[in-house]
PASEBA-1860 file (N, C-alpha, C; in nm, 3 decimals):
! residues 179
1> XXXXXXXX> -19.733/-1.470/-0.041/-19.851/-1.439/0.035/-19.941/-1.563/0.036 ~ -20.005/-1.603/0.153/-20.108/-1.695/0.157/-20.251/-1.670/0.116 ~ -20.272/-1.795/0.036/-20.394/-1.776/-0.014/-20.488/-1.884/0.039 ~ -20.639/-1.883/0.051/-20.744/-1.969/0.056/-20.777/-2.045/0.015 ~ -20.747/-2.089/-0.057/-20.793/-2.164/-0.174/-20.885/-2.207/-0.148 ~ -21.064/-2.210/-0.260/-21.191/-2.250/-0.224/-21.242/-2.138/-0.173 ~ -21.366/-2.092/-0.150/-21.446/-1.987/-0.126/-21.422/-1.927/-0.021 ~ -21.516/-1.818/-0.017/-21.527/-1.720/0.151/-21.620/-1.682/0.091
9> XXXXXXXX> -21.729/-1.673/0.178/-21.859/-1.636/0.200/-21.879/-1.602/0.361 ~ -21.963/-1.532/0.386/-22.015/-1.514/0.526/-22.196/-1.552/0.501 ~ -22.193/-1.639/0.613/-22.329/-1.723/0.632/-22.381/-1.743/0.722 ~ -22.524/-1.746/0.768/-22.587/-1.787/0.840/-22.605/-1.883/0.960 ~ -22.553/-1.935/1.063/-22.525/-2.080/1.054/-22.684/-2.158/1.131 ~ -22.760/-2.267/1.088/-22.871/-2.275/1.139/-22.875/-2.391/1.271 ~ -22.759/-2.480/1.232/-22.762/-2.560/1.357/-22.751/-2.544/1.467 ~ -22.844/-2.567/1.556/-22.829/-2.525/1.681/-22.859/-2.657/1.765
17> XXXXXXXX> -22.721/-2.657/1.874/-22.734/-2.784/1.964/-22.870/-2.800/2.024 ~ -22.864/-2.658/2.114/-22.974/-2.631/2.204/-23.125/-2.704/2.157 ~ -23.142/-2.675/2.026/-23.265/-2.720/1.979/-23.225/-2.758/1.798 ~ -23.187/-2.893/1.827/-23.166/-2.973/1.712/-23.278/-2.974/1.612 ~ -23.379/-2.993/1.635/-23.493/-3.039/1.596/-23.582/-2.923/1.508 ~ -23.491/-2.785/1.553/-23.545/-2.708/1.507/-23.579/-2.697/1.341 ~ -23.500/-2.753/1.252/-23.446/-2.788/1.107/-23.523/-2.946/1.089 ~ -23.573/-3.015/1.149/-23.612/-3.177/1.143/-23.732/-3.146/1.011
25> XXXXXXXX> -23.780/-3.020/1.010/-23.952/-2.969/0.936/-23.836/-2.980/0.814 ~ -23.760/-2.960/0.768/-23.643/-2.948/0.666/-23.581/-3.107/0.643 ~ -23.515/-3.121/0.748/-23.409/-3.247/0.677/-23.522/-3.387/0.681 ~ -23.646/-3.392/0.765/-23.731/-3.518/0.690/-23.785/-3.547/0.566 ~ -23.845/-3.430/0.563/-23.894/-3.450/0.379/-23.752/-3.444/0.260 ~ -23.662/-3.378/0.326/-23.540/-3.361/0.189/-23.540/-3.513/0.187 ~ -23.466/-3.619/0.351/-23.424/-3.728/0.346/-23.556/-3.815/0.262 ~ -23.652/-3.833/0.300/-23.771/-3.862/0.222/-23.785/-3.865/0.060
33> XXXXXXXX> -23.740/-3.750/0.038/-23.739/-3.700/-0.154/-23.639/-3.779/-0.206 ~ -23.516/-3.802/-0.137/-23.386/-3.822/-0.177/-23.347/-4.018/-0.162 ~ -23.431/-4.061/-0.057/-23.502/-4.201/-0.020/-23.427/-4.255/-0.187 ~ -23.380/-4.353/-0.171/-23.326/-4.471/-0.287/-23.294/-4.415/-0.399 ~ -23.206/-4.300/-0.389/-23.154/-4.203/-0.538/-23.027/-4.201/-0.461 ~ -22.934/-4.265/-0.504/-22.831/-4.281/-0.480/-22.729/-4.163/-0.530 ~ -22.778/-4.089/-0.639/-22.713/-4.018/-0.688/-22.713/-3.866/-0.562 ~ -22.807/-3.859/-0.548/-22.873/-3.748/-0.451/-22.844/-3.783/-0.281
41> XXXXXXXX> -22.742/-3.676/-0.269/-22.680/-3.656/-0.103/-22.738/-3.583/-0.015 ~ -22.796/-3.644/0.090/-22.862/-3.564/0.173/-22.768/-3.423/0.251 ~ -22.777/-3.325/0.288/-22.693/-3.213/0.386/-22.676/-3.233/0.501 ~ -22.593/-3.300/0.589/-22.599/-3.309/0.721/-22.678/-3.199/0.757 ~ -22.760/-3.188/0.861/-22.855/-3.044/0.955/-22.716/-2.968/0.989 ~ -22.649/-2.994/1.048/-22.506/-2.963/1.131/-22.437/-2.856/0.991 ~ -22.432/-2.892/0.872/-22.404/-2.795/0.810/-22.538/-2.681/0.739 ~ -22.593/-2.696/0.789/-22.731/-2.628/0.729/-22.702/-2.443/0.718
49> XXXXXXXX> -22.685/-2.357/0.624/-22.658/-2.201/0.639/-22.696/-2.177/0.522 ~ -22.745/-2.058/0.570/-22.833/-1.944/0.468/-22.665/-1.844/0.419 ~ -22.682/-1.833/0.327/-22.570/-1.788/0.224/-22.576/-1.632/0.246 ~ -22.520/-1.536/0.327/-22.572/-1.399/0.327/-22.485/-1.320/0.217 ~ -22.364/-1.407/0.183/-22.260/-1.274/0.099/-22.132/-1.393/0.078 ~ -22.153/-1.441/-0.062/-22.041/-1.484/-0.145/-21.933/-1.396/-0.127 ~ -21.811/-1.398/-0.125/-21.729/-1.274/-0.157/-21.595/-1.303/-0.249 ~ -21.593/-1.471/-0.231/-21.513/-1.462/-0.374/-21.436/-1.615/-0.391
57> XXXXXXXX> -21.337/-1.675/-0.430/-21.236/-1.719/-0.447/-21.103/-1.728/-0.470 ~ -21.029/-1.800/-0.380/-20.908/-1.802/-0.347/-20.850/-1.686/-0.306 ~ -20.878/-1.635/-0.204/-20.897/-1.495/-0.099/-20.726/-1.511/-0.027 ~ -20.665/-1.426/-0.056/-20.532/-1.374/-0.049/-20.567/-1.371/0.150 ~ -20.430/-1.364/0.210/-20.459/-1.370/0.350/-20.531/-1.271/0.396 ~ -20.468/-1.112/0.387/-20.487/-0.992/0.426/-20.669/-0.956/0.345 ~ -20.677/-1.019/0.269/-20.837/-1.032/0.262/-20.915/-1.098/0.334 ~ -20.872/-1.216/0.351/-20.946/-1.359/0.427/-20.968/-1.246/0.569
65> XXXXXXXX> -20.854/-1.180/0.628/-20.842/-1.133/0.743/-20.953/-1.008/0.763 ~ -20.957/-0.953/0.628/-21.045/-0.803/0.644/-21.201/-0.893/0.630 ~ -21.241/-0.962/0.600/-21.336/-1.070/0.588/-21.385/-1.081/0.706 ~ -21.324/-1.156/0.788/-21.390/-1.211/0.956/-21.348/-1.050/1.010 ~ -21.227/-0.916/1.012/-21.311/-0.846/1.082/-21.427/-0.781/1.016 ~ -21.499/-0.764/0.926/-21.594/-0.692/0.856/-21.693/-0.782/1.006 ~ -21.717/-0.912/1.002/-21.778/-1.015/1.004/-21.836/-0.974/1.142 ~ -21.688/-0.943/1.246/-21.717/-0.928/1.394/-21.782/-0.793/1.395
73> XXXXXXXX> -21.739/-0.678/1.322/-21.836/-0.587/1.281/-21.979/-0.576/1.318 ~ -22.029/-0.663/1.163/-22.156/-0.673/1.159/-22.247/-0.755/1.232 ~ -22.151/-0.857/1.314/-22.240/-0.926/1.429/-22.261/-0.866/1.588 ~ -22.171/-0.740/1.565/-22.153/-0.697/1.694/-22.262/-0.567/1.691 ~ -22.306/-0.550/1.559/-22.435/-0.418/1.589/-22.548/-0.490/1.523 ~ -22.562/-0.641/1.482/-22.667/-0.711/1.433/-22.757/-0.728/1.484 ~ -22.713/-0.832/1.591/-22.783/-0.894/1.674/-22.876/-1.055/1.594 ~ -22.930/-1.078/1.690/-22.988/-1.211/1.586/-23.092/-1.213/1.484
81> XXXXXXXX> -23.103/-1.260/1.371/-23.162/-1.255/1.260/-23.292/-1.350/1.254 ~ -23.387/-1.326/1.199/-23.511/-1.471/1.219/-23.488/-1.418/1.041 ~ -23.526/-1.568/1.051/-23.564/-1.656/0.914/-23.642/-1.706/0.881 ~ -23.747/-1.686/0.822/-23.857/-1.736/0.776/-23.878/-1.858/0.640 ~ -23.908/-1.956/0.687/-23.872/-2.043/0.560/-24.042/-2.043/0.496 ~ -24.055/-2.087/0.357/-24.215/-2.047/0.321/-24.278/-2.161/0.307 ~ -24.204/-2.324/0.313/-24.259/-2.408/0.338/-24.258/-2.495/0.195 ~ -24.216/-2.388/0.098/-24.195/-2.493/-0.019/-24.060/-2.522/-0.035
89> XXXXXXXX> -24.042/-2.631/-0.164/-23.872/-2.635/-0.144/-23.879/-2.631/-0.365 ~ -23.730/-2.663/-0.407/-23.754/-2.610/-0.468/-23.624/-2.672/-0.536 ~ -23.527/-2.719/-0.647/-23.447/-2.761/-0.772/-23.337/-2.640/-0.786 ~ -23.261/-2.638/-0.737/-23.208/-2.536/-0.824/-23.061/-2.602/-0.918 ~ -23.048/-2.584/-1.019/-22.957/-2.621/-1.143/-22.852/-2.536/-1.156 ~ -22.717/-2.589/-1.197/-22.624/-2.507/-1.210/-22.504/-2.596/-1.297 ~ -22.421/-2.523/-1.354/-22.334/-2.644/-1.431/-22.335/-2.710/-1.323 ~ -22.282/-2.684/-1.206/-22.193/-2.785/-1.123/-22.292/-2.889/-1.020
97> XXXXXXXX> -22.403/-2.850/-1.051/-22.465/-2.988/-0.991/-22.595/-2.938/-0.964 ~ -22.709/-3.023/-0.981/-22.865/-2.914/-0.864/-22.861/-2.961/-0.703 ~ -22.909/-2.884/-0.689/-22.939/-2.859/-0.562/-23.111/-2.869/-0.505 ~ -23.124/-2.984/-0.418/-23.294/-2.929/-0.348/-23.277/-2.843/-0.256 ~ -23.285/-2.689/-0.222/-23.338/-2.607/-0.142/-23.462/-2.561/-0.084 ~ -23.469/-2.541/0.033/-23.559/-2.485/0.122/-23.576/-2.351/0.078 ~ -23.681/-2.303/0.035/-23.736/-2.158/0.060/-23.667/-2.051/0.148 ~ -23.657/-1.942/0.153/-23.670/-1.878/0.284/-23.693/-1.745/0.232
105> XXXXXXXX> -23.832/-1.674/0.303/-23.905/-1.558/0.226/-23.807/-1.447/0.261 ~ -23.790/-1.364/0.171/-23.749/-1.242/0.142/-23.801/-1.156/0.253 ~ -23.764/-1.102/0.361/-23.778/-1.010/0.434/-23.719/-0.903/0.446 ~ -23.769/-0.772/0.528/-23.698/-0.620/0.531/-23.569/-0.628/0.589 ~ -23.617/-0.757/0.759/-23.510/-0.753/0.808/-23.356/-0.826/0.732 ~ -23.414/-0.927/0.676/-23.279/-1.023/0.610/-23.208/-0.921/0.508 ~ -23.359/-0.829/0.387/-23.249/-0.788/0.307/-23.194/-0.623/0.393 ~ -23.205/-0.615/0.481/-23.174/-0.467/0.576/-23.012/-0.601/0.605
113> XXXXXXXX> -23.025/-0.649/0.696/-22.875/-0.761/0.701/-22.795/-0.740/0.608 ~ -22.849/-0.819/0.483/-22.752/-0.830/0.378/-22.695/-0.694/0.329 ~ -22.771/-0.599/0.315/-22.713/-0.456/0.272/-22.640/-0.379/0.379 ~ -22.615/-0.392/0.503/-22.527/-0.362/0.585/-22.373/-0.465/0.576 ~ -22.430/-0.595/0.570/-22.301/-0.641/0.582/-22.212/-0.587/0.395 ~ -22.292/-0.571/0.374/-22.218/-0.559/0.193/-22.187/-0.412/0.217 ~ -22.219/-0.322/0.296/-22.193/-0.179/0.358/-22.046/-0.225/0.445 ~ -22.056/-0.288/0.504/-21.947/-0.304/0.606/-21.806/-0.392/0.510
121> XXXXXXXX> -21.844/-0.443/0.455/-21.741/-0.481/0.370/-21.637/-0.407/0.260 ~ -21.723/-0.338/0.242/-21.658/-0.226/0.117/-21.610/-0.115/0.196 ~ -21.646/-0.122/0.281/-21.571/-0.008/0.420/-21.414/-0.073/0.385 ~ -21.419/-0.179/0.414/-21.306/-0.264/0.455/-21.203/-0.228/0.282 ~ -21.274/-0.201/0.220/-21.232/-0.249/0.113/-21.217/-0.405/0.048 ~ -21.339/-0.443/0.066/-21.383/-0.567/-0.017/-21.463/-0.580/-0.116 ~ -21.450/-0.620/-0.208/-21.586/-0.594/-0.304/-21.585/-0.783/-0.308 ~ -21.701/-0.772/-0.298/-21.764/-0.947/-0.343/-21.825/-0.947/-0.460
129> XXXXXXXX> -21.734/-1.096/-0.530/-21.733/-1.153/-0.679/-21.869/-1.239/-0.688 ~ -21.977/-1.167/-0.631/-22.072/-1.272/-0.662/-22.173/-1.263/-0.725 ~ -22.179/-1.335/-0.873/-22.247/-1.325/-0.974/-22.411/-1.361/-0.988 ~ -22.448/-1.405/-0.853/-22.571/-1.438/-0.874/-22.682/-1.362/-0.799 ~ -22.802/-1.294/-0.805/-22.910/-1.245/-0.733/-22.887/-1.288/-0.632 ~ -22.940/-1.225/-0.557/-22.939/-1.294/-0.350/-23.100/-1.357/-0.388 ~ -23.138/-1.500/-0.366/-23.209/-1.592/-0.364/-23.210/-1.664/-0.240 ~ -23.244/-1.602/-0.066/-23.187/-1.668/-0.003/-23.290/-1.834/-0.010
137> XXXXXXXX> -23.219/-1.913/0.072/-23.277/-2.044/0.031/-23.149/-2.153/0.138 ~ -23.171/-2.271/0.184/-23.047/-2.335/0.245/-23.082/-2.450/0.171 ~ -22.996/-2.521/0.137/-22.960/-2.625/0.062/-22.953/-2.774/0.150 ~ -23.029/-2.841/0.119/-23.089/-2.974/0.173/-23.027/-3.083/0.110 ~ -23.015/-3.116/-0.012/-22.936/-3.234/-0.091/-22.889/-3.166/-0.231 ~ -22.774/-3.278/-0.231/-22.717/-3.219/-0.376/-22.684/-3.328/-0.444 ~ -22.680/-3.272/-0.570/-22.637/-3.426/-0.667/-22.574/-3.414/-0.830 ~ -22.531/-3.485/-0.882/-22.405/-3.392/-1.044/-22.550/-3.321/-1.071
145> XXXXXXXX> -22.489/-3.254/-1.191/-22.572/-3.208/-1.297/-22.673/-3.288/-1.381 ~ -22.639/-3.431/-1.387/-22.711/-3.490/-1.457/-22.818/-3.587/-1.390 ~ -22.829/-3.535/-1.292/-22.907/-3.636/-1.191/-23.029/-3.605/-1.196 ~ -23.129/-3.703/-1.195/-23.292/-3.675/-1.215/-23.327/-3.672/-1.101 ~ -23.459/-3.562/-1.079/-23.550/-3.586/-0.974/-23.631/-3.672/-0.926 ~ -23.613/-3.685/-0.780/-23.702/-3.802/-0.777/-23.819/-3.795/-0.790 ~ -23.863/-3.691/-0.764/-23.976/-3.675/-0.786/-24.083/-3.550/-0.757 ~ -24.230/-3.583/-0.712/-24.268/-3.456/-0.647/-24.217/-3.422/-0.537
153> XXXXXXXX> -24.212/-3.230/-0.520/-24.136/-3.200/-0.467/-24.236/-3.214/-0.324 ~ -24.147/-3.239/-0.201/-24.237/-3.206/-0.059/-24.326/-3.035/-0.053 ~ -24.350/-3.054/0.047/-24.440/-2.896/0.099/-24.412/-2.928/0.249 ~ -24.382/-2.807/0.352/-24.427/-2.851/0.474/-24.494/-2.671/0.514 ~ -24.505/-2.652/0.636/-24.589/-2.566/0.684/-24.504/-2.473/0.709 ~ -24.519/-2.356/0.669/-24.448/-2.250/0.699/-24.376/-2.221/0.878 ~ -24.245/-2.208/0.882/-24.230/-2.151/1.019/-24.119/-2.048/1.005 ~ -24.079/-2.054/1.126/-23.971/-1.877/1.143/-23.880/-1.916/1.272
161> XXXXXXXX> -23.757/-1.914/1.241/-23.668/-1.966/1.374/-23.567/-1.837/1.342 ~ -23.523/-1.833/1.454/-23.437/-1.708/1.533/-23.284/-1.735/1.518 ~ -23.170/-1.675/1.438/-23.059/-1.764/1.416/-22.923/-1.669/1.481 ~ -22.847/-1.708/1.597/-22.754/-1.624/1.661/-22.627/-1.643/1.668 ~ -22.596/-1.693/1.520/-22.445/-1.705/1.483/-22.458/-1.727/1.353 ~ -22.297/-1.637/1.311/-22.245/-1.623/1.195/-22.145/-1.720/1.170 ~ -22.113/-1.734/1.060/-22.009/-1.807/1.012/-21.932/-1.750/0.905 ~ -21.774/-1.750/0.887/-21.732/-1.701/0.812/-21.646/-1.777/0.748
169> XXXXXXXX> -21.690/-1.832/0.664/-21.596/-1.937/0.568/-21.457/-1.893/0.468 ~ -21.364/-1.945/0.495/-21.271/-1.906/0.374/-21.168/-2.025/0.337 ~ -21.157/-2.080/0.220/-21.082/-2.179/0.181/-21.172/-2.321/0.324 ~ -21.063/-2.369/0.339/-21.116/-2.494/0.474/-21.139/-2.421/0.592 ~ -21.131/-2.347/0.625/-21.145/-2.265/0.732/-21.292/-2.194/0.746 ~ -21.350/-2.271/0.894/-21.481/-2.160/0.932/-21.466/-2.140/1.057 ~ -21.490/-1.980/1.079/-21.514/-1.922/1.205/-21.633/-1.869/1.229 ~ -21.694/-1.912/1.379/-21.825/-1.882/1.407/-21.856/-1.715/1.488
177> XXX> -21.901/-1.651/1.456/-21.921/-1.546/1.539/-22.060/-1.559/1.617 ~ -22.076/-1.490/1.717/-22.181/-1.454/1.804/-22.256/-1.330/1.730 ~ -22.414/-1.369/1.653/-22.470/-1.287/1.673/-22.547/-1.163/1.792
END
């Protein structure tokens, strides 16, 4: 049987051709913070996604498969999601490296999202291996574990953008759905 190897998650996806610029309030100050720290990698914008549902590692085929349909599912009675980022950013630490993340406030609608798609999954018979609180947040630069900050962290002004595609990651493989 084929397996994934490397994650599956279903995510957010924030880049949008149409309006590039929309994420610029994000990737200037990260690129800014991150300015002559060599250790510290900026996120291309182009990969920029809000994390809605870890679901595991090294995902067997006939899973990977019940995965993206859960996926077309929940994008097909979703519709598009807004995201509210709160304007601060923020360190987050982990063995495997920190991370500077963007904010993004806790809402009815996001966590109403997340508890349908985690509804629609276990329909499927999926349960997701994911050990950590839902903290949503998108990830701006990353760098090892042992890497120092550069410094103070940015602030920018709170905004709220409208996001109308999913992504469903598994092993190297991502497929985009239409919110």
């Amino acid at each position: 049987m084929k397996r994934y190897k490397g994650g599956c998650a279903v995510m957010l996806k924030l880049w949008d051709r149409e309006h590039p610029c929309d994420l610029c309030a994000l990737s200037h100050p990260a690129m800014e913070w991150t300015e002559g720290h060599d250790e510290w990698k900026s996120v291309d914008m182009e990969d920029y996604h809000l994390t809605l549902q870890f679901i595991g590692r090294d995902l067997a085929g006939p899973d990977a498969a019940m995965v993206i349909t859960s996926a077309f599912g929940f994008a097909e009675e979703s519709g598009p999601i807004e995201i509210s980022f709160t304007g601060r950013f923020s360190v987050h630490a982990t063995s495997k490296g920190r991370y500077l993340v963007a904010e993004v406030q806790r809402s009815d609608a996001l966590e109403a999202s997340r508890k349908r798609l985690l509804e629609i999954l276990r329909l499927a018979d999926i349960t997701p291996k994911d050990p950590f609180p839902f903290r949503p947040h998108v990830t701006l630069a990353e760098a090892p574990p042992t890497a120092r900050d550069p410094g103070k962290l940015p602030t920018i002004a709170p905004f709220s953008v409208e996001y109308r595609e999913l992504v469903v990651k598994y092993g190297p493989h991502r497929m985009i759905v239409e919110l």
